[in-house]
PDB file of N, CA, C and O in Angstrom:
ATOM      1  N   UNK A   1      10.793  -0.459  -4.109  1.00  0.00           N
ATOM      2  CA  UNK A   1       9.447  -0.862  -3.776  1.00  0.00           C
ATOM      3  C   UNK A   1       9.500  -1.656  -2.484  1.00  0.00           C
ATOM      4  O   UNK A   1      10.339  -2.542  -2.322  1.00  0.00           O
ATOM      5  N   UNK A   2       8.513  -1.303  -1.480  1.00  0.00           N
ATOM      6  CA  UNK A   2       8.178  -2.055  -0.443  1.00  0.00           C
ATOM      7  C   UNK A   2       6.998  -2.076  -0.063  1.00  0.00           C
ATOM      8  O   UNK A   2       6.255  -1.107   0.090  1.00  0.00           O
ATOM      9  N   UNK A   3       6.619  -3.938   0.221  1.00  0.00           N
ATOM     10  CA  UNK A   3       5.400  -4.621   0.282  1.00  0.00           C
ATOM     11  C   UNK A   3       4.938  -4.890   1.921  1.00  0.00           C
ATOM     12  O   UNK A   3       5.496  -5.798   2.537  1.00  0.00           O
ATOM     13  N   UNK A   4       4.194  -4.292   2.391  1.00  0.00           N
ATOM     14  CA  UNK A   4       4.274  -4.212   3.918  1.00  0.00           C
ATOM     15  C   UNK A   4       2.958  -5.496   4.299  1.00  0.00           C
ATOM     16  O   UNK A   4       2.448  -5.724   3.202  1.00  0.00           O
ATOM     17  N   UNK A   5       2.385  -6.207   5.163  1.00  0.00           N
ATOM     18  CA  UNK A   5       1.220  -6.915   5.629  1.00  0.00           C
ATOM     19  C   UNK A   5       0.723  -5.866   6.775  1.00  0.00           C
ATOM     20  O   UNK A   5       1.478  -5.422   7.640  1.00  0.00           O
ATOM     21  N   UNK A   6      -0.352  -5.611   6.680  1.00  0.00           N
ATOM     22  CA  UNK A   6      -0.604  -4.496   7.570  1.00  0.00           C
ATOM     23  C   UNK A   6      -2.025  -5.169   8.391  1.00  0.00           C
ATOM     24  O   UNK A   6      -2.468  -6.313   8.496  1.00  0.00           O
ATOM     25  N   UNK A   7      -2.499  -3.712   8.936  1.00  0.00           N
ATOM     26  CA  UNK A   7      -4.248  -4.459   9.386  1.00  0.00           C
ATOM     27  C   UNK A   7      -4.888  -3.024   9.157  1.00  0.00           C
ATOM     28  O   UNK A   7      -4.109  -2.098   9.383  1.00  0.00           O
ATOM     29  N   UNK A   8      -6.240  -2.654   8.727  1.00  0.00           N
ATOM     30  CA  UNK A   8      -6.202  -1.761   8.857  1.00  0.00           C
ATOM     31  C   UNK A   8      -7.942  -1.647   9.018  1.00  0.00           C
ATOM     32  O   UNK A   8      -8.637  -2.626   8.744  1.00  0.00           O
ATOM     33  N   UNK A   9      -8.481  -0.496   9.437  1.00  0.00           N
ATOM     34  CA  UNK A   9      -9.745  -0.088   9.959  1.00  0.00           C
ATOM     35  C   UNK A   9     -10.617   1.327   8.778  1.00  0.00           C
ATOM     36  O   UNK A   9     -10.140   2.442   8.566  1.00  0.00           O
ATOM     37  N   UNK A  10     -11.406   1.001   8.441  1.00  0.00           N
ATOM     38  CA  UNK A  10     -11.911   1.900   7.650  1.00  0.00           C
ATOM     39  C   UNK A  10     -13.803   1.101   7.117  1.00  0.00           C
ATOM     40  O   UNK A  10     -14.380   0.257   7.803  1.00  0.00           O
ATOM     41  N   UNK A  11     -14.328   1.656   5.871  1.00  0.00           N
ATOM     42  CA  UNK A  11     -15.382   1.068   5.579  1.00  0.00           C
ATOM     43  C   UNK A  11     -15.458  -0.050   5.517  1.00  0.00           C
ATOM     44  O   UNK A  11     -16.527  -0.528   5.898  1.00  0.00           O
ATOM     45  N   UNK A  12     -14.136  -1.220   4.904  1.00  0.00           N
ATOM     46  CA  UNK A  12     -14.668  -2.651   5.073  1.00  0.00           C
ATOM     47  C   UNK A  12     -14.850  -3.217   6.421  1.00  0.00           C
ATOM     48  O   UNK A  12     -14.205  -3.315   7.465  1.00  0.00           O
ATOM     49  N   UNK A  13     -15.745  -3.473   6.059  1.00  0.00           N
ATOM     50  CA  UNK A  13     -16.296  -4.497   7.838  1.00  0.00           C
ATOM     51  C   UNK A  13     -15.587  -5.466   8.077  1.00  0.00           C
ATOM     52  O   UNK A  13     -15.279  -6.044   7.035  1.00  0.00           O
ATOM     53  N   UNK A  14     -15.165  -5.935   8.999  1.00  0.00           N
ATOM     54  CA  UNK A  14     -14.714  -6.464  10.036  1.00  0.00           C
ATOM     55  C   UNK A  14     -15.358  -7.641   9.943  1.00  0.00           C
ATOM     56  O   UNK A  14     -16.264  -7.553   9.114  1.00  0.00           O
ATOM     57  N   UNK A  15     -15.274  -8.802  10.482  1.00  0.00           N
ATOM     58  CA  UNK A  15     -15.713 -10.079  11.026  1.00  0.00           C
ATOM     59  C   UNK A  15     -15.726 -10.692  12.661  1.00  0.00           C
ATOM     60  O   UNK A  15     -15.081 -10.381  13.662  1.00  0.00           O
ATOM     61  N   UNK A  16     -16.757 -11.682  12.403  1.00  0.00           N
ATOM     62  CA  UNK A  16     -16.777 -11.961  14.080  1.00  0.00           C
ATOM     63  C   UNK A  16     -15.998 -13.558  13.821  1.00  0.00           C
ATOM     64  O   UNK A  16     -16.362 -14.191  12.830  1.00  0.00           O
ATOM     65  N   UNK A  17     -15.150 -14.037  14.555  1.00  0.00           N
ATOM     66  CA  UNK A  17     -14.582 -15.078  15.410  1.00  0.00           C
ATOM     67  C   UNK A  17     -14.956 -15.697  16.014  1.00  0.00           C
ATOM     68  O   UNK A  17     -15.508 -15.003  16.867  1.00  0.00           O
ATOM     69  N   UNK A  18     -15.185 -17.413  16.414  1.00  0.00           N
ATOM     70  CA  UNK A  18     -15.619 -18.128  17.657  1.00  0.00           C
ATOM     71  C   UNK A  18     -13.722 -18.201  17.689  1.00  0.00           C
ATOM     72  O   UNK A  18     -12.814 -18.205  16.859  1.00  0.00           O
ATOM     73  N   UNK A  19     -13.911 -18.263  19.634  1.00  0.00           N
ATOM     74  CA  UNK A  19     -12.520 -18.953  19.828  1.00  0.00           C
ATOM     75  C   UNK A  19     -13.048 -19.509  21.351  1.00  0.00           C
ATOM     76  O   UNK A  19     -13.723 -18.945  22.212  1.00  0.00           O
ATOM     77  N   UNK A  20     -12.669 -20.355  21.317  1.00  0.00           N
ATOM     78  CA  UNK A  20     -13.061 -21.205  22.794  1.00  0.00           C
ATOM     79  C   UNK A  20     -14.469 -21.009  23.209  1.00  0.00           C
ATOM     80  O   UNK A  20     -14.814 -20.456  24.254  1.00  0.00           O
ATOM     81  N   UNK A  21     -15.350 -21.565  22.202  1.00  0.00           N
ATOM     82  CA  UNK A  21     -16.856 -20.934  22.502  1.00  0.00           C
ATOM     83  C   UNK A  21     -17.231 -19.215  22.594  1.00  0.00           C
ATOM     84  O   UNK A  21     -18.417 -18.888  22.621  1.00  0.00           O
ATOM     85  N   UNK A  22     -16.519 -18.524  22.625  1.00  0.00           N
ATOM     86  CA  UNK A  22     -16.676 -17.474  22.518  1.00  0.00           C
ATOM     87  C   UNK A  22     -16.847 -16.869  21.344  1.00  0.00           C
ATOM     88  O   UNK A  22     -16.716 -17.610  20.370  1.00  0.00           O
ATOM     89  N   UNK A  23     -17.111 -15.707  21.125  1.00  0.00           N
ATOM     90  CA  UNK A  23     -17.454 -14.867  19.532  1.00  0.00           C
ATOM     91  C   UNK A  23     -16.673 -13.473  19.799  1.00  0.00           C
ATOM     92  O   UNK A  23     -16.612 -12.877  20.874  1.00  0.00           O
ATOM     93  N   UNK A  24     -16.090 -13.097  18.563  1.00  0.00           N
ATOM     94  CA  UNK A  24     -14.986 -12.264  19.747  1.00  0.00           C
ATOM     95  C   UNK A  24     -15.374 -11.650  17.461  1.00  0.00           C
ATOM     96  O   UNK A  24     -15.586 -12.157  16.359  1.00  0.00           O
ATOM     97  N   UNK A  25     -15.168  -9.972  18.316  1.00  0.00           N
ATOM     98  CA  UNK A  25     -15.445  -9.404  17.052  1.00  0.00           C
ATOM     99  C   UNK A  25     -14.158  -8.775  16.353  1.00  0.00           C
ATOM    100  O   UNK A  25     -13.440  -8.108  17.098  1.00  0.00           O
ATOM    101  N   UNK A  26     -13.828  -8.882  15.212  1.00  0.00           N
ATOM    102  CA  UNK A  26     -12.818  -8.819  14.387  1.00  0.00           C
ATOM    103  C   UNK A  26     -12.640  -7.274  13.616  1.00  0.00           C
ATOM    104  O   UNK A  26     -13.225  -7.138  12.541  1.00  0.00           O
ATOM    105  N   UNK A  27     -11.881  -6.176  14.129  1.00  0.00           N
ATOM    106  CA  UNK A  27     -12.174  -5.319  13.527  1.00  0.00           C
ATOM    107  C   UNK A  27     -11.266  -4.533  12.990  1.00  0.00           C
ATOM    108  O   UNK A  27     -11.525  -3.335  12.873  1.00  0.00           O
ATOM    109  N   UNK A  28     -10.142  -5.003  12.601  1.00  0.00           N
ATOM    110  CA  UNK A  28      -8.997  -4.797  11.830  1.00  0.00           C
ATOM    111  C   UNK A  28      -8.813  -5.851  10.463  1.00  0.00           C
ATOM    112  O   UNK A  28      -8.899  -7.013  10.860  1.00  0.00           O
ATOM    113  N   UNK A  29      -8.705  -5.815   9.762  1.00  0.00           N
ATOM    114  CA  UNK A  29      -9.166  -6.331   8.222  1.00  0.00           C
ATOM    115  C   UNK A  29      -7.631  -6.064   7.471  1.00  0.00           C
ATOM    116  O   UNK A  29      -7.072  -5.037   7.088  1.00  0.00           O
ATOM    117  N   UNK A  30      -7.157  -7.848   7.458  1.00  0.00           N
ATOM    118  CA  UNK A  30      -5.873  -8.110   6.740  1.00  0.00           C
ATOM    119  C   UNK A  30      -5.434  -7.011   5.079  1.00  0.00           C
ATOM    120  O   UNK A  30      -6.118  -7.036   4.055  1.00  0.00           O
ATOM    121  N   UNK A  31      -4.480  -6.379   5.229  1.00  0.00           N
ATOM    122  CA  UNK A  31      -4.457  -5.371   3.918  1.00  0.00           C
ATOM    123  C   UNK A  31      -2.956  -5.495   4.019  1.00  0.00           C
ATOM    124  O   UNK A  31      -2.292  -5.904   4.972  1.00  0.00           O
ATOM    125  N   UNK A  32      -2.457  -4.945   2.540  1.00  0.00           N
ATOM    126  CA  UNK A  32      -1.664  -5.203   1.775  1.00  0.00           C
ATOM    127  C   UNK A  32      -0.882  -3.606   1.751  1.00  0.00           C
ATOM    128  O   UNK A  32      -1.402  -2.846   0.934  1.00  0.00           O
ATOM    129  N   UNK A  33       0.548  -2.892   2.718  1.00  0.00           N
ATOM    130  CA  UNK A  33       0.685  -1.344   1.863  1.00  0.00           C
ATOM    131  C   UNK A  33       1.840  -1.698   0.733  1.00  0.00           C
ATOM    132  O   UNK A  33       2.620  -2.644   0.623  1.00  0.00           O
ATOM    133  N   UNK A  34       1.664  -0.840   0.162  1.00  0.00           N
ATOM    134  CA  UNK A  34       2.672  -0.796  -1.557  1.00  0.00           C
ATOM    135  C   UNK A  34       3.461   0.328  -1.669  1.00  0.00           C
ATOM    136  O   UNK A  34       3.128   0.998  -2.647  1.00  0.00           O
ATOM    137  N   UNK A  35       4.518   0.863  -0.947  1.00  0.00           N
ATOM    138  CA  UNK A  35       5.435   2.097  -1.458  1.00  0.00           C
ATOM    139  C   UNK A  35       6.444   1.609  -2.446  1.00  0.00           C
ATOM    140  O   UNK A  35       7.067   0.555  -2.578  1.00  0.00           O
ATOM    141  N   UNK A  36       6.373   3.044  -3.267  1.00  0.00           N
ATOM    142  CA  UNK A  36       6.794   3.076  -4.265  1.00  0.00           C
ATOM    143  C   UNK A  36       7.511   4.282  -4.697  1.00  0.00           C
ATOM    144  O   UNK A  36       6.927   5.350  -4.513  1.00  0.00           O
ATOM    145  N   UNK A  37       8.857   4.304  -5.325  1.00  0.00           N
ATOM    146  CA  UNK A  37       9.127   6.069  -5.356  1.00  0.00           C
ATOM    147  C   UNK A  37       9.652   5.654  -6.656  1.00  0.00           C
ATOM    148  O   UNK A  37      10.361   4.668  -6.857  1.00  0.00           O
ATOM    149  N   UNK A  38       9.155   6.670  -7.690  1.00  0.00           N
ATOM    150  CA  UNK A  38       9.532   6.565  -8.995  1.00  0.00           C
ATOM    151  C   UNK A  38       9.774   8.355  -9.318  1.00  0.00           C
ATOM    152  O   UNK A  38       9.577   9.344  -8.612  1.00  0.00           O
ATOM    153  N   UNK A  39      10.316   8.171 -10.801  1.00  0.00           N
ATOM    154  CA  UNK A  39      10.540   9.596 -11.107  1.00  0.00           C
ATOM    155  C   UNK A  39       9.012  10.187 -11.524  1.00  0.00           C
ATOM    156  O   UNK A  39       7.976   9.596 -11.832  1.00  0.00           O
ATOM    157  N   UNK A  40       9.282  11.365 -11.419  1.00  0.00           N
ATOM    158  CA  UNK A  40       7.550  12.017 -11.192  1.00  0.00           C
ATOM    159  C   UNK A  40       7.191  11.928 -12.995  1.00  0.00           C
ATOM    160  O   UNK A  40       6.023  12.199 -13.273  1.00  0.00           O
ATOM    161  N   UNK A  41       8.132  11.567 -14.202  1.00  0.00           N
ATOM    162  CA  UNK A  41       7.319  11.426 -15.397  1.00  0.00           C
ATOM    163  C   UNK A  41       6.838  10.076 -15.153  1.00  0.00           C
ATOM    164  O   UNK A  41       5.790  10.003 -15.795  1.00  0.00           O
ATOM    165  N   UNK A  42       7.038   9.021 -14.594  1.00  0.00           N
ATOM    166  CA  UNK A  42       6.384   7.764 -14.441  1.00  0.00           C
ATOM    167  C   UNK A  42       4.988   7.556 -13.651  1.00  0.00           C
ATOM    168  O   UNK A  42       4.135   6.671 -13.717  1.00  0.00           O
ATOM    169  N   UNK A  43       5.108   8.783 -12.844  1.00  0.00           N
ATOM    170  CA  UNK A  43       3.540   8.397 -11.788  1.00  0.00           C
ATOM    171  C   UNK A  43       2.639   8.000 -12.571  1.00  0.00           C
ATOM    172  O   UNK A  43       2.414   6.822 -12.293  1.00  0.00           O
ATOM    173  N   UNK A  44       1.864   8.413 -13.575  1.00  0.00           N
ATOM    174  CA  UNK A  44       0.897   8.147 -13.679  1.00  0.00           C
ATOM    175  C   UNK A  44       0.810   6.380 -14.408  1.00  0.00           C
ATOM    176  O   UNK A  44      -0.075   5.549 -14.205  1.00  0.00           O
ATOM    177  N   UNK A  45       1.764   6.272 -15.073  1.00  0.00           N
ATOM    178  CA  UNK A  45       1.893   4.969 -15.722  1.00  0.00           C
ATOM    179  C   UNK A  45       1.718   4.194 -14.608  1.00  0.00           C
ATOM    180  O   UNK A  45       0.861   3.310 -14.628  1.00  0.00           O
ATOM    181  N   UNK A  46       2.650   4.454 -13.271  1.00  0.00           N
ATOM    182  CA  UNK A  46       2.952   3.269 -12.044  1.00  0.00           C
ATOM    183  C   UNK A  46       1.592   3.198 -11.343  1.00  0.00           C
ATOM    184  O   UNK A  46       1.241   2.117 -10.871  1.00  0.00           O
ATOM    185  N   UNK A  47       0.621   4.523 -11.218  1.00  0.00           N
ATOM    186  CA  UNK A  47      -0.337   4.389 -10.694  1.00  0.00           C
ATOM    187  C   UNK A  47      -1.676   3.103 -11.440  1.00  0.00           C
ATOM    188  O   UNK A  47      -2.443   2.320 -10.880  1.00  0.00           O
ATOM    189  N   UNK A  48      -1.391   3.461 -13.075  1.00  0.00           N
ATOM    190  CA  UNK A  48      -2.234   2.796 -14.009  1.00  0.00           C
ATOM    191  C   UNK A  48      -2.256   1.392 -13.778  1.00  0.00           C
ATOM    192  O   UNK A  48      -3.226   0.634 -13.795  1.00  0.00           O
ATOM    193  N   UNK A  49      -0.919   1.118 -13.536  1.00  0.00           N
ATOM    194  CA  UNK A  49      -0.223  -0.677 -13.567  1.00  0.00           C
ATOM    195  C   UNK A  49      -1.207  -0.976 -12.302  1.00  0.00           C
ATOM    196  O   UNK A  49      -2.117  -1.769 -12.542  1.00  0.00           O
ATOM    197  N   UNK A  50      -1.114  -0.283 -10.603  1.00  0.00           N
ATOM    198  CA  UNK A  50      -1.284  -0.839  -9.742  1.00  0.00           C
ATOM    199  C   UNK A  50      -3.049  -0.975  -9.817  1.00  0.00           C
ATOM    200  O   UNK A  50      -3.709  -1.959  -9.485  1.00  0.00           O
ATOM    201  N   UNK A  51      -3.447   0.053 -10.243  1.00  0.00           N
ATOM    202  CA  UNK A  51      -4.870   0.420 -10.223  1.00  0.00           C
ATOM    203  C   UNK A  51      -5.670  -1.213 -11.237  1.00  0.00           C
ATOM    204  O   UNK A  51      -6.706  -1.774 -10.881  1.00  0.00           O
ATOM    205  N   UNK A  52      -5.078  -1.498 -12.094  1.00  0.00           N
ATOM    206  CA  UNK A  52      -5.611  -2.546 -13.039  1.00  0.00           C
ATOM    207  C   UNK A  52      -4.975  -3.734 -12.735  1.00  0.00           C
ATOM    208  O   UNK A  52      -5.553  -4.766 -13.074  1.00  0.00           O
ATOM    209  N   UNK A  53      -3.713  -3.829 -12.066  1.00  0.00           N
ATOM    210  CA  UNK A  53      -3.399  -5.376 -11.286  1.00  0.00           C
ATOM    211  C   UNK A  53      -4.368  -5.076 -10.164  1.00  0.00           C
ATOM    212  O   UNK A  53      -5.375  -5.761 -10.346  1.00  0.00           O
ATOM    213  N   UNK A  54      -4.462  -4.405  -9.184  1.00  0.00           N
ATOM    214  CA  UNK A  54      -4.896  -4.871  -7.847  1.00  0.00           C
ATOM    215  C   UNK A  54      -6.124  -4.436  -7.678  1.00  0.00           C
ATOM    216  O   UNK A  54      -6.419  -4.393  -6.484  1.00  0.00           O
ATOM    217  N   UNK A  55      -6.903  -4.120  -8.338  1.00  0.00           N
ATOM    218  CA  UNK A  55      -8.522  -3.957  -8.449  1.00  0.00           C
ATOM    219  C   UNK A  55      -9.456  -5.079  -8.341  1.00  0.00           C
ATOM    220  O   UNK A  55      -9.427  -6.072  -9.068  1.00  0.00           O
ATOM    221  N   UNK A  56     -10.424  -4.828  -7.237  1.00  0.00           N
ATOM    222  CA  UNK A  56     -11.131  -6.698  -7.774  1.00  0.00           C
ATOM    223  C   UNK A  56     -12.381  -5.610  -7.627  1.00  0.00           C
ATOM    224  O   UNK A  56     -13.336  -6.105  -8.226  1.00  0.00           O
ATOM    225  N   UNK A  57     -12.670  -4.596  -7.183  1.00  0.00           N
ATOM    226  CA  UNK A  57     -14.415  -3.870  -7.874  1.00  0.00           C
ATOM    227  C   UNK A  57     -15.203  -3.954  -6.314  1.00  0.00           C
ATOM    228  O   UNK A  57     -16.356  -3.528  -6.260  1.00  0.00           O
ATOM    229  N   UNK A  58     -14.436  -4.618  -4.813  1.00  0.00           N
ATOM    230  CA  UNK A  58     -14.764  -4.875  -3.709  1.00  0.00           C
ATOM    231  C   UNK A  58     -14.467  -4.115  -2.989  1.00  0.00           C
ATOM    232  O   UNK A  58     -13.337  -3.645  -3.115  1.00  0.00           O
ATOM    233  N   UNK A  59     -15.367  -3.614  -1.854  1.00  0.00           N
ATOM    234  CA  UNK A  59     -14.949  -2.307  -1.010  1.00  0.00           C
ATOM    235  C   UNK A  59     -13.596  -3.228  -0.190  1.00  0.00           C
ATOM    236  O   UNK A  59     -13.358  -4.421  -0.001  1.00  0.00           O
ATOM    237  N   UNK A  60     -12.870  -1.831   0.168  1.00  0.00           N
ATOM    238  CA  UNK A  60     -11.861  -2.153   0.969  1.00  0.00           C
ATOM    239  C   UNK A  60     -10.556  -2.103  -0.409  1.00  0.00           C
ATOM    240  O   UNK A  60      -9.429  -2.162   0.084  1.00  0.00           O
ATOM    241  N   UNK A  61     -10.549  -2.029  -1.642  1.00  0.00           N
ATOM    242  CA  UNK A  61     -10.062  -1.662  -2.690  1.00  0.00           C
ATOM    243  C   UNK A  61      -8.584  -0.955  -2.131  1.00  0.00           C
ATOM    244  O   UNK A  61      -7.427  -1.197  -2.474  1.00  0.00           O
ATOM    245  N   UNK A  62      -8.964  -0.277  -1.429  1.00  0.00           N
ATOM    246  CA  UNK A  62      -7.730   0.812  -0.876  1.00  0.00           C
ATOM    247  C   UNK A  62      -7.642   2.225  -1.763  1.00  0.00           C
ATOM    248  O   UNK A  62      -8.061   2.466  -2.895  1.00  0.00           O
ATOM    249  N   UNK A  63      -7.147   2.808  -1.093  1.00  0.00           N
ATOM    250  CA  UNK A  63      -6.588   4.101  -1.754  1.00  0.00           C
ATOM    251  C   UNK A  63      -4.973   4.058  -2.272  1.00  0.00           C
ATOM    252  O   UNK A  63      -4.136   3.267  -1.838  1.00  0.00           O
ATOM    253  N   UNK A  64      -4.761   4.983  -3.191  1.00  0.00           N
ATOM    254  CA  UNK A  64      -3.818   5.435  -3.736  1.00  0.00           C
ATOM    255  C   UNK A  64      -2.974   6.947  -3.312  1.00  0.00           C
ATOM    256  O   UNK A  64      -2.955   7.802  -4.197  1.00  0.00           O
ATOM    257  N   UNK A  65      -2.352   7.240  -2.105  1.00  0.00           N
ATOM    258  CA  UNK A  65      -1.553   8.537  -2.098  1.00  0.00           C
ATOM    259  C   UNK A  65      -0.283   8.986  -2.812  1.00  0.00           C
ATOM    260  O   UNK A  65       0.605   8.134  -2.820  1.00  0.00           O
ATOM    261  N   UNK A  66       0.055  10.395  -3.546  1.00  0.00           N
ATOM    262  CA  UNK A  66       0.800  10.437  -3.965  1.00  0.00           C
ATOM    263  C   UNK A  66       1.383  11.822  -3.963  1.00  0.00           C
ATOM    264  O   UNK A  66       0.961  12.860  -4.471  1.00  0.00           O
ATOM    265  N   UNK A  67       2.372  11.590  -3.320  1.00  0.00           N
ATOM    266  CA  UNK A  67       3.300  12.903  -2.856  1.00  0.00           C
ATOM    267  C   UNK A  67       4.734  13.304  -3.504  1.00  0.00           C
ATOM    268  O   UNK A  67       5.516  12.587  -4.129  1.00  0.00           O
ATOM    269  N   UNK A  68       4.806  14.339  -3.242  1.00  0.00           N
ATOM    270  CA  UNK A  68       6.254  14.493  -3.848  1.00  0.00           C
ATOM    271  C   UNK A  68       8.063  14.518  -2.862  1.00  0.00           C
ATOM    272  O   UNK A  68       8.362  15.114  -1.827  1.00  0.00           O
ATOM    273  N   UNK A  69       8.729  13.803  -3.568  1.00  0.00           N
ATOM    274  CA  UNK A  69       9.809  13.193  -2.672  1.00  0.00           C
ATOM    275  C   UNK A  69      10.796  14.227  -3.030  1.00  0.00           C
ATOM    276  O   UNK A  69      11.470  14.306  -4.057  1.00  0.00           O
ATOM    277  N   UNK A  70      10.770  14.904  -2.141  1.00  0.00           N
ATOM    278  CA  UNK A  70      11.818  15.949  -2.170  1.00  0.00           C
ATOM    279  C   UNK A  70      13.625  15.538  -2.427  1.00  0.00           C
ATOM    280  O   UNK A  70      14.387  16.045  -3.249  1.00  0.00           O
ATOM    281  N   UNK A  71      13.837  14.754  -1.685  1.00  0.00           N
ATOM    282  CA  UNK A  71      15.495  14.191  -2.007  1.00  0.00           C
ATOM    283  C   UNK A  71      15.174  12.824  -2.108  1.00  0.00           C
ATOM    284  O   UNK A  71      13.992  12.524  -1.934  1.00  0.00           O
ATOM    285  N   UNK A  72      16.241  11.662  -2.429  1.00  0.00           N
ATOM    286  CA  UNK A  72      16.595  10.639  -2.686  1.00  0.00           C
ATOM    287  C   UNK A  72      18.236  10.376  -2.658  1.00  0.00           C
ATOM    288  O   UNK A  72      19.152  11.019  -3.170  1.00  0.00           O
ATOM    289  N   UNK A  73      18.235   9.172  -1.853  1.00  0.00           N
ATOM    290  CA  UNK A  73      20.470   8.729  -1.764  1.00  0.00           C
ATOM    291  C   UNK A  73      19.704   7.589  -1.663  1.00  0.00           C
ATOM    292  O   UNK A  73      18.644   7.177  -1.192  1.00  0.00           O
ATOM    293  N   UNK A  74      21.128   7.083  -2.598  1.00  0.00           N
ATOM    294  CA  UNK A  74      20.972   5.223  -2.410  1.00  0.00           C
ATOM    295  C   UNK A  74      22.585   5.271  -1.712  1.00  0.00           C
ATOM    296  O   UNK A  74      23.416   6.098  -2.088  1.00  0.00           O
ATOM    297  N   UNK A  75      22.797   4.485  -0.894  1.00  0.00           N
ATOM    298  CA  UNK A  75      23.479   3.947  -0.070  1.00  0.00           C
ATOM    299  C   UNK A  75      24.140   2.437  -0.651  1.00  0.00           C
ATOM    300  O   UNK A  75      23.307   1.543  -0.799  1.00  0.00           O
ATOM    301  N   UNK A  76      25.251   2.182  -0.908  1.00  0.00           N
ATOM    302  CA  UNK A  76      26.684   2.741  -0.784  1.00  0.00           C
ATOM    303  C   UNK A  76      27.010   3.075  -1.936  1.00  0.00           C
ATOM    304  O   UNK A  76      28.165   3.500  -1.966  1.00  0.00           O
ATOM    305  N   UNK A  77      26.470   3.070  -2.960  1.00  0.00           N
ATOM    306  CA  UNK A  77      26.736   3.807  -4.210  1.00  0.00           C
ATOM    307  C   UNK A  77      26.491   5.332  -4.231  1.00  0.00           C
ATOM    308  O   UNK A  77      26.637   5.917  -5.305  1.00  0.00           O
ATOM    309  N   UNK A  78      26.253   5.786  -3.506  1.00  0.00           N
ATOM    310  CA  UNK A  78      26.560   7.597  -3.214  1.00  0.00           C
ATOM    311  C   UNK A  78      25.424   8.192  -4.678  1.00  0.00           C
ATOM    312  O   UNK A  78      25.708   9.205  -5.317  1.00  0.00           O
ATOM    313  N   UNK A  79      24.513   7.565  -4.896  1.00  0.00           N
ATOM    314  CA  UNK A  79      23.854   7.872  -5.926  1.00  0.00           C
ATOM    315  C   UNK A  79      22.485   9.292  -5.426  1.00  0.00           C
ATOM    316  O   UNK A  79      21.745   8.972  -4.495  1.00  0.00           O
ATOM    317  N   UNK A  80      22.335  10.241  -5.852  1.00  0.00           N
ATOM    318  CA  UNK A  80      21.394  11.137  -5.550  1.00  0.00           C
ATOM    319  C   UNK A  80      20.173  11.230  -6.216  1.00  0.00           C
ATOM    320  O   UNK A  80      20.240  10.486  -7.195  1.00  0.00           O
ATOM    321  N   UNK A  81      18.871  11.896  -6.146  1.00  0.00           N
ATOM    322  CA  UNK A  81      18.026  12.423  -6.479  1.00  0.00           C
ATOM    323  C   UNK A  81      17.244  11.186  -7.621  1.00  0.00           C
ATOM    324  O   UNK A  81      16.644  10.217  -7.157  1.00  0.00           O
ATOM    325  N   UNK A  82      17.363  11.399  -8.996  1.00  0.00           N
ATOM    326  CA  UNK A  82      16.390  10.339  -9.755  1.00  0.00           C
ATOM    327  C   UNK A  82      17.942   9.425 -10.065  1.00  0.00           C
ATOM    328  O   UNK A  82      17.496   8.281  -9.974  1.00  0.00           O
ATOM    329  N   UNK A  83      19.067   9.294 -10.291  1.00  0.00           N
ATOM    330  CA  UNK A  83      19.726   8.397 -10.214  1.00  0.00           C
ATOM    331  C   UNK A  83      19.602   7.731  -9.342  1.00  0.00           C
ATOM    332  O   UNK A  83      19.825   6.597  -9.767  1.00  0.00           O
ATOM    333  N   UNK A  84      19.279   7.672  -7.897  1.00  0.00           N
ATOM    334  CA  UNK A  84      19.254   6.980  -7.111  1.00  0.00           C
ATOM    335  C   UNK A  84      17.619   5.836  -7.122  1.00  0.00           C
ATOM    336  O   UNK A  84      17.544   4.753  -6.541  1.00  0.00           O
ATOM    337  N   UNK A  85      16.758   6.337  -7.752  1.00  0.00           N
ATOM    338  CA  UNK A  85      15.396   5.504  -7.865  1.00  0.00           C
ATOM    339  C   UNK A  85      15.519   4.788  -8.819  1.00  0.00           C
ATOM    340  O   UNK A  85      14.606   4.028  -9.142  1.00  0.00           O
TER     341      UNK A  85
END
């Protein structure tokens, strides 16, 4: 799992800023990304967990993508495919 701080642009609006008397408009909106690679019988459980922790019912919610991971190696244990996740 990796927790990224991102910025990102979409339906939630943006905010405006004073900085040195000025008003300066804000249009990248602090967000949170979440990768995750699990074995494909777990998706839907891992999706369930994130969907009901990180929900507050407020636009800007985010989306959920979910693709399929063709290979997997963990490094230095020489581990492959779902041993390696």
């Amino acid at each position: 799992m990796s927790v990224t701080e991102i910025k990102g642009f979409g339906r939630s609006v943006g905010h405006t800023e004073l900085y040195r008397g000025a008003e300066y408009s804000v249009d990248f909106v602090p967000k949170s990304r979440l990768e995750v690679a699990v074995k494909s019988d777990m998706v839907d459980q891992v999706v369930d967990a994130i969907v009901n922790t990180a929900k507050t019912g407020k636009v800007g919610d985010g989306k959920i993508f979910i693709s399929d991971l063709d290979k997997s190696r963990s490094y230095p244990y020489r581990e492959t495919d779902d041993t390696a996740l």
